[in-house]
Biotite code that builds the C-alpha atoms (Angstrom):
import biotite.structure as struc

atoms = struc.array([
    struc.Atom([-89.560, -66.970, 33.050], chain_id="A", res_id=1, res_name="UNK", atom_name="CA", element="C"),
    struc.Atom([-88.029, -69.691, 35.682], chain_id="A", res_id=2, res_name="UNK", atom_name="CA", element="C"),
    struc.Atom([-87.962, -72.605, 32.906], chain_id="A", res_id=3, res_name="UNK", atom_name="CA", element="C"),
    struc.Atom([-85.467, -74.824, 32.914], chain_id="A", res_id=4, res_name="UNK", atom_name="CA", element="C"),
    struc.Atom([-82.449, -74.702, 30.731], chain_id="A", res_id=5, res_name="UNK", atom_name="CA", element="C"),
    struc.Atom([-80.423, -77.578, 30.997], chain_id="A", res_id=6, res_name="UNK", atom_name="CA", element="C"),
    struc.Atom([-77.801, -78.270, 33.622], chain_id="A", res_id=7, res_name="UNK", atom_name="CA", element="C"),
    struc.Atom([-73.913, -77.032, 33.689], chain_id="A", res_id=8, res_name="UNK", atom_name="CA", element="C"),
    struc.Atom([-71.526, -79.880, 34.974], chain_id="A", res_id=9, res_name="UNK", atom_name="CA", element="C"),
    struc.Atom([-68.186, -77.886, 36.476], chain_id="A", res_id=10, res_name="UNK", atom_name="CA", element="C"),
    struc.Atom([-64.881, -79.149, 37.657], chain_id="A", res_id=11, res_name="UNK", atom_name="CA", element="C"),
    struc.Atom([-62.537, -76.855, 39.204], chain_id="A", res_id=12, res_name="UNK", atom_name="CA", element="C"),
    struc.Atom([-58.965, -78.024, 39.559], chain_id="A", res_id=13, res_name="UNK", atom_name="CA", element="C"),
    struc.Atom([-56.483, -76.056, 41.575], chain_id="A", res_id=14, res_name="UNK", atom_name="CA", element="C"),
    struc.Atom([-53.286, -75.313, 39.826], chain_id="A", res_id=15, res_name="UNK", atom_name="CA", element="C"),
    struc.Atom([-50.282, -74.655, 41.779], chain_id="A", res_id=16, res_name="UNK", atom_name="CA", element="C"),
    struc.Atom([-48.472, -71.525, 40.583], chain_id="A", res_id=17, res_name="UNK", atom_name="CA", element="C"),
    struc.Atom([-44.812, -70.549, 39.968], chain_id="A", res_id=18, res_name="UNK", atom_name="CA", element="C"),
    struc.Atom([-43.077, -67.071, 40.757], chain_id="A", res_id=19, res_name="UNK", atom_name="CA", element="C"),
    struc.Atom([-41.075, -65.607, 38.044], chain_id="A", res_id=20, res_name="UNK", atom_name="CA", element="C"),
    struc.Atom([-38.985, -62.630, 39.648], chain_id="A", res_id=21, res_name="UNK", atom_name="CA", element="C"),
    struc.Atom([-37.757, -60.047, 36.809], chain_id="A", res_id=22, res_name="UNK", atom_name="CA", element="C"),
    struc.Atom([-35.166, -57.628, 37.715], chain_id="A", res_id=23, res_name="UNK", atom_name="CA", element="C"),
    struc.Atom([-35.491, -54.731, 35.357], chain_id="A", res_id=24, res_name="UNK", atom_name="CA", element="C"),
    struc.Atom([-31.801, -53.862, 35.764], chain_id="A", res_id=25, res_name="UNK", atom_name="CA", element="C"),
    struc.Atom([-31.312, -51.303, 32.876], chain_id="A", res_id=26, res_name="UNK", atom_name="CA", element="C"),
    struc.Atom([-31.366, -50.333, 28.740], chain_id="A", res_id=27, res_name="UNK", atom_name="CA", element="C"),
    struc.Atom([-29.077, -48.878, 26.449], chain_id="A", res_id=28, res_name="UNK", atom_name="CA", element="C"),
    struc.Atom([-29.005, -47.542, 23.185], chain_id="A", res_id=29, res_name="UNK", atom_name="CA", element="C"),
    struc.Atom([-32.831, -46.998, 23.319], chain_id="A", res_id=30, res_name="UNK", atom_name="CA", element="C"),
    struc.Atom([-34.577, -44.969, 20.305], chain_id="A", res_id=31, res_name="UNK", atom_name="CA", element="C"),
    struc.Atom([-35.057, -41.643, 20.373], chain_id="A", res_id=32, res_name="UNK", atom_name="CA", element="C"),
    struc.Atom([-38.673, -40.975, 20.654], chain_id="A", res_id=33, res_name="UNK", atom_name="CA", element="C"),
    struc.Atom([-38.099, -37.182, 20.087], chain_id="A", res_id=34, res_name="UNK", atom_name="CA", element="C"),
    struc.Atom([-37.579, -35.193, 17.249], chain_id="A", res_id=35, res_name="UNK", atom_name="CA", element="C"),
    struc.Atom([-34.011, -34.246, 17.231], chain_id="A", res_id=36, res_name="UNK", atom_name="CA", element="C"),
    struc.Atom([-33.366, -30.520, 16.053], chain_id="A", res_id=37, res_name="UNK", atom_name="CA", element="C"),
    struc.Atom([-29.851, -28.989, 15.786], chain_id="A", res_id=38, res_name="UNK", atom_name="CA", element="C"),
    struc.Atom([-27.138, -30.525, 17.450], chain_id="A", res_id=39, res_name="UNK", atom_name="CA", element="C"),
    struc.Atom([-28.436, -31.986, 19.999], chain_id="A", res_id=40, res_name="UNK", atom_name="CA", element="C"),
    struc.Atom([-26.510, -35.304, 21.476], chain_id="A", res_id=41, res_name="UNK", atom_name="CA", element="C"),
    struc.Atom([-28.675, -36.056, 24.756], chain_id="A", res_id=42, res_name="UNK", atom_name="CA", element="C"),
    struc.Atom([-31.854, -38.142, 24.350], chain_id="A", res_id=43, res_name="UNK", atom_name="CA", element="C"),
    struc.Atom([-34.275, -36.904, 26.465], chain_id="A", res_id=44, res_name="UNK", atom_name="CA", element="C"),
    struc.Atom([-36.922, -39.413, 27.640], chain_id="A", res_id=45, res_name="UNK", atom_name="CA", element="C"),
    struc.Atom([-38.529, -40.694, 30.092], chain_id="A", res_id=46, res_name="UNK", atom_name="CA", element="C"),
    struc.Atom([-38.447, -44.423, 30.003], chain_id="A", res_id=47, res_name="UNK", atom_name="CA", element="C"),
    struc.Atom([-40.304, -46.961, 32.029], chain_id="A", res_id=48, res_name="UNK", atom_name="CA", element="C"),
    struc.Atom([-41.439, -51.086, 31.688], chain_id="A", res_id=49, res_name="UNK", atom_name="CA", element="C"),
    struc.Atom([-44.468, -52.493, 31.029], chain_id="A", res_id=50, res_name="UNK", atom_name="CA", element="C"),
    struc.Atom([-43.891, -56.692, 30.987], chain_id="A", res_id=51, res_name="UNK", atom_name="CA", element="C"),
    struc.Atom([-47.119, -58.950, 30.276], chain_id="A", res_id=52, res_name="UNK", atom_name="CA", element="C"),
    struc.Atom([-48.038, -62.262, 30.722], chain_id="A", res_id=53, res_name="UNK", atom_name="CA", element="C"),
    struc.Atom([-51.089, -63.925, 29.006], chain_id="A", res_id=54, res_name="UNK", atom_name="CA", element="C"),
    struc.Atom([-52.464, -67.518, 29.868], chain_id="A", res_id=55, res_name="UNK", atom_name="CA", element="C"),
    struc.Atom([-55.414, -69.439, 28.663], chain_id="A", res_id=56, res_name="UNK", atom_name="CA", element="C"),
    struc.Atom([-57.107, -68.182, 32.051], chain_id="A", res_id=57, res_name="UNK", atom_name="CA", element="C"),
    struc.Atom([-56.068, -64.883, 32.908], chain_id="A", res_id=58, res_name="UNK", atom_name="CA", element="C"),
    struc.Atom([-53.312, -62.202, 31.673], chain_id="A", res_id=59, res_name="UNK", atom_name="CA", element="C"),
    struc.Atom([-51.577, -60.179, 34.145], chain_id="A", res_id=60, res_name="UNK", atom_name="CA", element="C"),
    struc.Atom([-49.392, -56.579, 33.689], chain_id="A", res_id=61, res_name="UNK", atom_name="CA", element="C"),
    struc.Atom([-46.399, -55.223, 35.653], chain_id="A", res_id=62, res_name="UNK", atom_name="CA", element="C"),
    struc.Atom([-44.615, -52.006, 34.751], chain_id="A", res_id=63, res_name="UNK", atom_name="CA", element="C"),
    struc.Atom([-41.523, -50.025, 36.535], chain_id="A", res_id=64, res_name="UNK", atom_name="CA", element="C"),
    struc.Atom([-40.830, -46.843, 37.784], chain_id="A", res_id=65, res_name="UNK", atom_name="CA", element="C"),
    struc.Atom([-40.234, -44.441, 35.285], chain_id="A", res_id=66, res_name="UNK", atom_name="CA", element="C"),
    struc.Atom([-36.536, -43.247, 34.998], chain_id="A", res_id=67, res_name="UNK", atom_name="CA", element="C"),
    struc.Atom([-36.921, -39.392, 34.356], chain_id="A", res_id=68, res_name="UNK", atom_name="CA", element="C"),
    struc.Atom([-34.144, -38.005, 32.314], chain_id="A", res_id=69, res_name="UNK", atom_name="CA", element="C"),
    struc.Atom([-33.315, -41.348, 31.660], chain_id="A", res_id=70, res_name="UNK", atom_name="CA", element="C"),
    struc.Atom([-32.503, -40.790, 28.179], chain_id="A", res_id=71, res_name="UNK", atom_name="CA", element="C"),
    struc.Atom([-31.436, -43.857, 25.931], chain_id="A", res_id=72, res_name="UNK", atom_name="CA", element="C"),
    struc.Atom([-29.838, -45.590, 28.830], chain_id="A", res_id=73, res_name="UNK", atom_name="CA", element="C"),
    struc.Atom([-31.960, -45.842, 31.945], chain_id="A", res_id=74, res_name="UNK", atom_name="CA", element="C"),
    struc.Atom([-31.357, -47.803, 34.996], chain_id="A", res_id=75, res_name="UNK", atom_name="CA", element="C"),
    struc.Atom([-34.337, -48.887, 36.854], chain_id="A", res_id=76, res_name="UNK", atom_name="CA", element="C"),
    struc.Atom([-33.085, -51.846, 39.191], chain_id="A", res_id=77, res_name="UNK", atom_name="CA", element="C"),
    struc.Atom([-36.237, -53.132, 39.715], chain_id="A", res_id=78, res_name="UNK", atom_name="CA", element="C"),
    struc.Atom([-37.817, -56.359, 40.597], chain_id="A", res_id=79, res_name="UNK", atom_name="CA", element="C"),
    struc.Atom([-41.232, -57.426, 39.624], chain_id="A", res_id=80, res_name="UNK", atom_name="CA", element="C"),
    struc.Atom([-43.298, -60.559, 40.528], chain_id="A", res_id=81, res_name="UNK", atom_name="CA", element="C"),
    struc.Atom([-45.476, -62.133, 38.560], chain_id="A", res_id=82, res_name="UNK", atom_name="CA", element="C"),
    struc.Atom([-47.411, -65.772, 39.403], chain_id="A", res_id=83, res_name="UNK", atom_name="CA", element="C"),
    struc.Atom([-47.805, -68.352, 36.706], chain_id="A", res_id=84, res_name="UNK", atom_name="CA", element="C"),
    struc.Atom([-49.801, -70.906, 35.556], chain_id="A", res_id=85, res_name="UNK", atom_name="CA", element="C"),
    struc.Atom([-50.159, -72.103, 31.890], chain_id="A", res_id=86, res_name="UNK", atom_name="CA", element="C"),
    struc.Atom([-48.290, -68.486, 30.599], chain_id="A", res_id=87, res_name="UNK", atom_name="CA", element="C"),
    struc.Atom([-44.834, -69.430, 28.525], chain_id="A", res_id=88, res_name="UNK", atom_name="CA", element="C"),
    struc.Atom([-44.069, -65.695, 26.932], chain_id="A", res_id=89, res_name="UNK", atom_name="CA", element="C"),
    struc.Atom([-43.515, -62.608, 28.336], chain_id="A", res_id=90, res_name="UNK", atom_name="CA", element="C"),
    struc.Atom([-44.088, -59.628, 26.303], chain_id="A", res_id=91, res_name="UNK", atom_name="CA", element="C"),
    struc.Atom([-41.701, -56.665, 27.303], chain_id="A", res_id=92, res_name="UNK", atom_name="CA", element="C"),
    struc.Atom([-42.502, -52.806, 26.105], chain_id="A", res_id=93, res_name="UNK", atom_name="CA", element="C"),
    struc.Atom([-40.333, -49.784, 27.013], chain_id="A", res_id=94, res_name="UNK", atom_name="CA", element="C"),
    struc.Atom([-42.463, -46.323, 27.333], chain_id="A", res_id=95, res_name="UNK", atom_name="CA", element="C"),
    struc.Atom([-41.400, -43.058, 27.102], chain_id="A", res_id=96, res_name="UNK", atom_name="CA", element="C"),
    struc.Atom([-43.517, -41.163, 29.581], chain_id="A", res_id=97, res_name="UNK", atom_name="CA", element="C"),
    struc.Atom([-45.365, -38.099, 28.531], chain_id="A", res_id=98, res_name="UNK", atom_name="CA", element="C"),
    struc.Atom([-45.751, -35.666, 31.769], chain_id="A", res_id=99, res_name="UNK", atom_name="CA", element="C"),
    struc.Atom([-47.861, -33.335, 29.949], chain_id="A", res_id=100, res_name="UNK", atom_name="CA", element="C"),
    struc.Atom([-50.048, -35.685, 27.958], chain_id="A", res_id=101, res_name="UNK", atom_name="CA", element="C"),
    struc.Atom([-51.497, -39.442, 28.965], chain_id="A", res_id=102, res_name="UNK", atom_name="CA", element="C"),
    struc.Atom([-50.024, -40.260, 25.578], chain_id="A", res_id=103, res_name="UNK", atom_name="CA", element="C"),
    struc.Atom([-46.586, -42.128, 26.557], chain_id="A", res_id=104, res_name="UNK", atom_name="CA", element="C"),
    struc.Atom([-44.368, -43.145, 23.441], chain_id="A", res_id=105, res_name="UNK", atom_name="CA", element="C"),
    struc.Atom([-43.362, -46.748, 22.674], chain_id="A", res_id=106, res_name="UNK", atom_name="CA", element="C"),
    struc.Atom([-40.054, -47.065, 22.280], chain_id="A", res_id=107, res_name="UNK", atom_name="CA", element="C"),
    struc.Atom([-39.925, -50.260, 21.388], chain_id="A", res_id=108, res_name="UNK", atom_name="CA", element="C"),
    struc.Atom([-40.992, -54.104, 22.645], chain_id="A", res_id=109, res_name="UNK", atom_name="CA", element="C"),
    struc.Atom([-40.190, -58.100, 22.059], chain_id="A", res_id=110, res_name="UNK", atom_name="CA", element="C"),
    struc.Atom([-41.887, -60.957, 23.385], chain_id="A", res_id=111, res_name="UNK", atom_name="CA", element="C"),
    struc.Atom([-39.286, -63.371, 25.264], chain_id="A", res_id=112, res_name="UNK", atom_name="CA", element="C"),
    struc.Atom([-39.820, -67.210, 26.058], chain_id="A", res_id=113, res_name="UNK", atom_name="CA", element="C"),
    struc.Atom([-39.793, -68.133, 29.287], chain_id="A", res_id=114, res_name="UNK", atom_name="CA", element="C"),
    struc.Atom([-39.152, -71.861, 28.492], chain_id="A", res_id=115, res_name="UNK", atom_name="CA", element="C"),
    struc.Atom([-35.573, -70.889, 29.172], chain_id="A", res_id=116, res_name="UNK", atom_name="CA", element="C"),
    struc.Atom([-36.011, -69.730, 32.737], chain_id="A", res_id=117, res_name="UNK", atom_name="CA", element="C"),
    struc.Atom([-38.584, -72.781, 33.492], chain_id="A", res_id=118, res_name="UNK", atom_name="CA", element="C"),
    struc.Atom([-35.438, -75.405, 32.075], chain_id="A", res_id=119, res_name="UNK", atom_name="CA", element="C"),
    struc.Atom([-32.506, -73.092, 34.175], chain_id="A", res_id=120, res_name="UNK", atom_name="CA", element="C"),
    struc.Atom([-33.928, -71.712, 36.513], chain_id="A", res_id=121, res_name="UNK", atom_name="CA", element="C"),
    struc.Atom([-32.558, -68.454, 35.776], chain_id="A", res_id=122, res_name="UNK", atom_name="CA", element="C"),
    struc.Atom([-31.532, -66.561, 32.840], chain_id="A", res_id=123, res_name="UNK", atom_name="CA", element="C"),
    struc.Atom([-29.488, -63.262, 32.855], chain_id="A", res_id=124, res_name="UNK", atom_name="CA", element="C"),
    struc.Atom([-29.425, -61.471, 29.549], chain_id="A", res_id=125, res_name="UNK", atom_name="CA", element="C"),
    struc.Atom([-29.632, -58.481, 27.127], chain_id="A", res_id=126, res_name="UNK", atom_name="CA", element="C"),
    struc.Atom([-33.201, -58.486, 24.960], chain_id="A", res_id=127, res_name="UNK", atom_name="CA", element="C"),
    struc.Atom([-32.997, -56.759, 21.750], chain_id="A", res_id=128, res_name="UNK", atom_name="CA", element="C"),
    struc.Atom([-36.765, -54.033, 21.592], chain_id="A", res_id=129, res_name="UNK", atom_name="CA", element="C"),
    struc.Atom([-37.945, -53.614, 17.825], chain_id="A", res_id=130, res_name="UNK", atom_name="CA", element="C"),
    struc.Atom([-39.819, -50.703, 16.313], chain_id="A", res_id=131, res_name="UNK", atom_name="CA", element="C"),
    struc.Atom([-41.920, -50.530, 13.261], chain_id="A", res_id=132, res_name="UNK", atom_name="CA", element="C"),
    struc.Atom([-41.319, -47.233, 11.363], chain_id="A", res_id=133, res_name="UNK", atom_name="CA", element="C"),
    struc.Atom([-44.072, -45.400, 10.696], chain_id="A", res_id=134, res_name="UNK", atom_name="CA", element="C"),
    struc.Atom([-42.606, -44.081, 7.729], chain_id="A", res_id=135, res_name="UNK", atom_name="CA", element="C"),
    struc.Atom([-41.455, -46.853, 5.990], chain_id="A", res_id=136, res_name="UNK", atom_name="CA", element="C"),
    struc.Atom([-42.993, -49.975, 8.109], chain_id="A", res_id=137, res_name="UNK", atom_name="CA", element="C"),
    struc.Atom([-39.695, -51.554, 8.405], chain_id="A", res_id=138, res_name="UNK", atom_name="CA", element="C"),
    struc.Atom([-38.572, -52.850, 11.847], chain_id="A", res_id=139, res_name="UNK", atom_name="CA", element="C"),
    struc.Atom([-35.680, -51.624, 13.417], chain_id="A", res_id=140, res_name="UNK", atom_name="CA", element="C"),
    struc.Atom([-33.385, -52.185, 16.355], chain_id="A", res_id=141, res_name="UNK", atom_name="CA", element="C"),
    struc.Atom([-34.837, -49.724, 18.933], chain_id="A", res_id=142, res_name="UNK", atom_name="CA", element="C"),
    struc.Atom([-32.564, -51.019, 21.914], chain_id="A", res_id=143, res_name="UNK", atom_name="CA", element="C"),
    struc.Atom([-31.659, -53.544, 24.504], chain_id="A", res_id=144, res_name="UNK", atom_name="CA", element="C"),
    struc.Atom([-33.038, -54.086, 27.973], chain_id="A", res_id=145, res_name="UNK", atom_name="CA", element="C"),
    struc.Atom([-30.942, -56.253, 30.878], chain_id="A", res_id=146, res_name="UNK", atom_name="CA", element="C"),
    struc.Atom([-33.280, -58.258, 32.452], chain_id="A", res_id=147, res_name="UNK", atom_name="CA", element="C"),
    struc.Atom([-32.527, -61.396, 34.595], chain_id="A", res_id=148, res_name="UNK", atom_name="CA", element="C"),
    struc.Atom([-35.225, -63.909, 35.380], chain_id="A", res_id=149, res_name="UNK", atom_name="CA", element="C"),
    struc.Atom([-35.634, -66.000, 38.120], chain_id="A", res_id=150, res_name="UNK", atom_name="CA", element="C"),
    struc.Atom([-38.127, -68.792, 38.235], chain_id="A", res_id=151, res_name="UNK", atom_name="CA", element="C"),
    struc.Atom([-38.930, -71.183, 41.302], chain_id="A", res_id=152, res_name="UNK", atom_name="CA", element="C"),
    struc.Atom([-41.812, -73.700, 41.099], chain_id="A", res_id=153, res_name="UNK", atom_name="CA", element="C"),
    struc.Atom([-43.723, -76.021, 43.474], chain_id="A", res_id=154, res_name="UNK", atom_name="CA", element="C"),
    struc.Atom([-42.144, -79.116, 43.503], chain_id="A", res_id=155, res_name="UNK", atom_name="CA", element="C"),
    struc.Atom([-42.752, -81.667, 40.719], chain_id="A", res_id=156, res_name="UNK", atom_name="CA", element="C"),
    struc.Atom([-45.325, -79.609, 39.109], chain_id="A", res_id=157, res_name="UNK", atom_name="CA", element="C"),
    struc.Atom([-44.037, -78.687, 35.167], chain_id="A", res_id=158, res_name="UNK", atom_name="CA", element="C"),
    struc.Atom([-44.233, -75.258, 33.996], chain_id="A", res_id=159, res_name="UNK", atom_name="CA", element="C"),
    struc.Atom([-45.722, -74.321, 31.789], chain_id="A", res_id=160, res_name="UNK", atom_name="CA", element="C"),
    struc.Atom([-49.098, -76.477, 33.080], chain_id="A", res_id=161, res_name="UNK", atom_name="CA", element="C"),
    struc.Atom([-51.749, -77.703, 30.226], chain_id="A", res_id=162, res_name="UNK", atom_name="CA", element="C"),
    struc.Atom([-49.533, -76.462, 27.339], chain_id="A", res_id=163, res_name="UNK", atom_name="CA", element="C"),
    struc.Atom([-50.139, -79.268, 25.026], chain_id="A", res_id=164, res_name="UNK", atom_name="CA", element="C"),
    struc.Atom([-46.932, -79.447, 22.233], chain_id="A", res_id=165, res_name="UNK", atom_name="CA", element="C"),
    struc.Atom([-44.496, -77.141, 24.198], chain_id="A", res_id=166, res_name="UNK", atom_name="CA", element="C"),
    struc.Atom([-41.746, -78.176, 26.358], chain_id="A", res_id=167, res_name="UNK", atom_name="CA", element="C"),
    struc.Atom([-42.390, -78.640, 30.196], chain_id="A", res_id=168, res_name="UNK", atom_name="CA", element="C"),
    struc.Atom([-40.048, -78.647, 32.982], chain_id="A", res_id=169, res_name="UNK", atom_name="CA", element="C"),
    struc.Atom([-39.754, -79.443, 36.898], chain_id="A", res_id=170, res_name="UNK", atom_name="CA", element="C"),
    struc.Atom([-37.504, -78.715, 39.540], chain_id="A", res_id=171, res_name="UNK", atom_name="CA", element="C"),
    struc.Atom([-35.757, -81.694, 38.182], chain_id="A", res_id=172, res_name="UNK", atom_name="CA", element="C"),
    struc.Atom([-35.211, -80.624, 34.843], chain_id="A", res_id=173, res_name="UNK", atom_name="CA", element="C"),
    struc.Atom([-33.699, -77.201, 35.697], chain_id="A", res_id=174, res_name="UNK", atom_name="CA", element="C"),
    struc.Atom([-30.293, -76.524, 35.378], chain_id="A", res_id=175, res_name="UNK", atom_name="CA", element="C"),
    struc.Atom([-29.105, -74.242, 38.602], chain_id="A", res_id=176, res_name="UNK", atom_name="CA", element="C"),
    struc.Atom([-25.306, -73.895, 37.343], chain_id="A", res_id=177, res_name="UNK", atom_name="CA", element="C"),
    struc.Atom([-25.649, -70.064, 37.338], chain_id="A", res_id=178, res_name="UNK", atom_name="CA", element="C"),
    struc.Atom([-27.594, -69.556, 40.466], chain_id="A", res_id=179, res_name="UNK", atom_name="CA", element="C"),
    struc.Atom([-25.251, -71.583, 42.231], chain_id="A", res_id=180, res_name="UNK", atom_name="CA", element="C"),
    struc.Atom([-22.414, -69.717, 40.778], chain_id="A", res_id=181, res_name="UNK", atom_name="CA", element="C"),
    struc.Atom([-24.081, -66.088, 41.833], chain_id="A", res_id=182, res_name="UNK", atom_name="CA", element="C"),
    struc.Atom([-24.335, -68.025, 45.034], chain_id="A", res_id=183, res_name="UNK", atom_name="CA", element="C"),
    struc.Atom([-20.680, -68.584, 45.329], chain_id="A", res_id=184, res_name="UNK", atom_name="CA", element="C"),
    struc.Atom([-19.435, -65.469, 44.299], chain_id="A", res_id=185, res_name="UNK", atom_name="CA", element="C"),
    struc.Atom([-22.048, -63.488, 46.882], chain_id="A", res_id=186, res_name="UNK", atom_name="CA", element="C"),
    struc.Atom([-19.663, -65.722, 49.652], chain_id="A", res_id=187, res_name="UNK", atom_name="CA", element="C"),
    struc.Atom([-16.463, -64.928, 47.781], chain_id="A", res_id=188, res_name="UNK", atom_name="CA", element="C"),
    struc.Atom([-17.218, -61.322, 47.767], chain_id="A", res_id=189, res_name="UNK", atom_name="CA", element="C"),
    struc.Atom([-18.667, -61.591, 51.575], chain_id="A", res_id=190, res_name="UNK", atom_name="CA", element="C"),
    struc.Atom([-15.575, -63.385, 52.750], chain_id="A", res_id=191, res_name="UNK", atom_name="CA", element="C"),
    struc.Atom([-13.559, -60.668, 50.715], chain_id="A", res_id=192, res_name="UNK", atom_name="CA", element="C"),
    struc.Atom([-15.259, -57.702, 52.594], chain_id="A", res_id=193, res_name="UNK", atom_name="CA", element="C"),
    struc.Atom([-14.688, -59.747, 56.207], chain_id="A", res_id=194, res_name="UNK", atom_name="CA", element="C"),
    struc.Atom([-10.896, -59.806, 55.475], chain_id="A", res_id=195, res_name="UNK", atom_name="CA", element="C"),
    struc.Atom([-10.729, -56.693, 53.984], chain_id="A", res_id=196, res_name="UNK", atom_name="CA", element="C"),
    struc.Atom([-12.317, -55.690, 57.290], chain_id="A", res_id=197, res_name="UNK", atom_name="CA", element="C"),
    struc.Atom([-10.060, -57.203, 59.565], chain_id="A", res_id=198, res_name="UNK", atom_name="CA", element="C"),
])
């Protein structure tokens, strides 16, 4: 059947995208995904990241190393780059990784605005993971991951793009007062080292 259906009228617009760099530095006082027997004070886990972003045209996923024998405070010091477009939240989940089954544990997630990082430039901060018991269906604390963000965008372009009703920012708008000060104590610290040296 070659009849004619109508016509499709398409406009494709490029849209310029920004980096956000997440270092996955560490977590502490994660839940125990095991069963605890006796006396035992070591958590034994295997946790690893899984961050995703989700936009009006695509959704992208980025996950860490896993720490083995991590335990409830893992150190991954990791940085992962993801592009965006229109995407304004970042959901974080921390897994405990099963090496016998497929079936890796959540130990807990949040989802984190990235408005923050668009207006600064950078944020560096503890994020609080939350678990549902199954038991009672309560939420609970289930740890805190360090994570800094680091955001550059193209020049005058506002992030986040088409997000009608939510605050957008340029390079204009952000605040660089703690990149500049990491800045200036990386030369402190270098300048330390070079007399320390001589």
């Amino acid at each position: 059947n070659d009849t004619n259906c109508g016509e499709l009228l398409l406009k494709i617009k490029f849209l310029p995208a920004g980096v956000l760099r997440v270092r996955c530095v560490s977590a502490k006082n994660l839940r125990n995904t095991m069963s605890m027997t006796g006396n035992e004070s070591t958590i034994r886990q295997d946790p690893y990241l899984v961050l995703t972003i989700e936009g009006q045209c695509c959704s992208r996923t980025k996950r860490t190393h896993v720490d083995q024998d991590g335990g409830g405070d893992p150190e991954w010091n990791e940085t992962l780059s993801l592009s965006l477009v229109d995407q304004y939240e970042l959901k974080l989940e921390c897994y405990d990784h099963d090496v016998v089954s497929s079936n890796d544990e959540l130990i807990g997630s949040t989802v984190l605005s990235l408005l923050p990082a668009f207006k600064r430039g950078l944020v560096d901060s503890w994020f609080t993971l939350k678990k549902e018991s199954i038991e009672t269906g309560y939420i609970r604390d289930a740890g805190d991951v360090h994570l800094i963000l680091d955001f550059d965008g193209p020049d005058g372009v506002k992030f986040p793009q088409y997000r009608v009703g939510i605050d957008a920012f340029d390079e204009k708008d952000r605040v660089n007062k703690i990149r500049e000060q990491l800045k200036k104590l990386d030369r402190e610290e270098a300048e330390n080292a070079n007399k320390d040296a001589v």
